[in-house]
N, C-alpha and C positions, 0 to 999 in steps of 0.2 A: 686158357691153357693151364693146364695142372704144372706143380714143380718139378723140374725136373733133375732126379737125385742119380748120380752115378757115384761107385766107389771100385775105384782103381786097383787095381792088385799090387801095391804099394804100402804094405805094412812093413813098421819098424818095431826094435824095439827102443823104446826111450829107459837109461836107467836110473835119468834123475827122476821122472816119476814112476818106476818100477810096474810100467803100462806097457800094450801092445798101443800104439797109433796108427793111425789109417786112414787115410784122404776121404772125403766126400767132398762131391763137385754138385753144387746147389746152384742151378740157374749159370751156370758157368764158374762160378766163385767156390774156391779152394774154402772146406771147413775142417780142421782138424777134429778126427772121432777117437775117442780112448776106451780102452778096457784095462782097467789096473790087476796086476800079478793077482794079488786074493780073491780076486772075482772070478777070471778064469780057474784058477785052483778051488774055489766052493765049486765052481759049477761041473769041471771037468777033469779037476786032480793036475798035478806036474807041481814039479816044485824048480823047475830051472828056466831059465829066459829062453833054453830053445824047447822045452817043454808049450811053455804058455803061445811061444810064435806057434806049435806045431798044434796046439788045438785052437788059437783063433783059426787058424786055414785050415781045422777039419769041420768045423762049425760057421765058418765064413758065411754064407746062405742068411742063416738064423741071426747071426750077429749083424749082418747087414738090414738083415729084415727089420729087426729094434734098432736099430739107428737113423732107420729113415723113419720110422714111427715118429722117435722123437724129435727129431729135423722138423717133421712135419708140423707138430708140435710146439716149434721154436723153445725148444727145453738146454739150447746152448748155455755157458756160463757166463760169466762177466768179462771173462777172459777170449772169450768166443769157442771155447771149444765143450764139445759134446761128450760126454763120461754115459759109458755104459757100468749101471751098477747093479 
């Protein structure tokens, strides 16, 4: 049976790491997924925390789609959580 990756409509934003966060459910098991301020801002522009929330949720699809790549991957960090970069 393949893994099974869901991610929940459950983004934050965190401002101690100045990231959007977002649940992925791997096999049942809660993975925290990140995309930090400067990376949305190269890819998409916005310079505010509701800026950066409003283009992870217009690019959600795409951003999900690289995340499960690298889930699939097992490219989590030491920390266990998953950095879109």
């Amino acid at each position: 049976m393949n893994q099974a990756i869901q991610f929940p409509d459950r983004e934050t934003w965190a401002s101690e790491y100045q990231a959007v966060c977002f649940p992925a459910l791997v096999n049942g098991m809660q993975i925290t997924c990140a995309i930090a301020a400067r990376t949305l801002s190269k890819r998409y522009g916005g310079d505010t925390q509701e800026a950066w929330l409003n283009a992870f949720r217009e690019h959600r699809w795409d951003l999900e789609e690289e995340a499960e790549a690298l889930l699939k991957a097992q490219q989590e960090n030491d920390q266990g959580w998953l950095w879109l970069s």
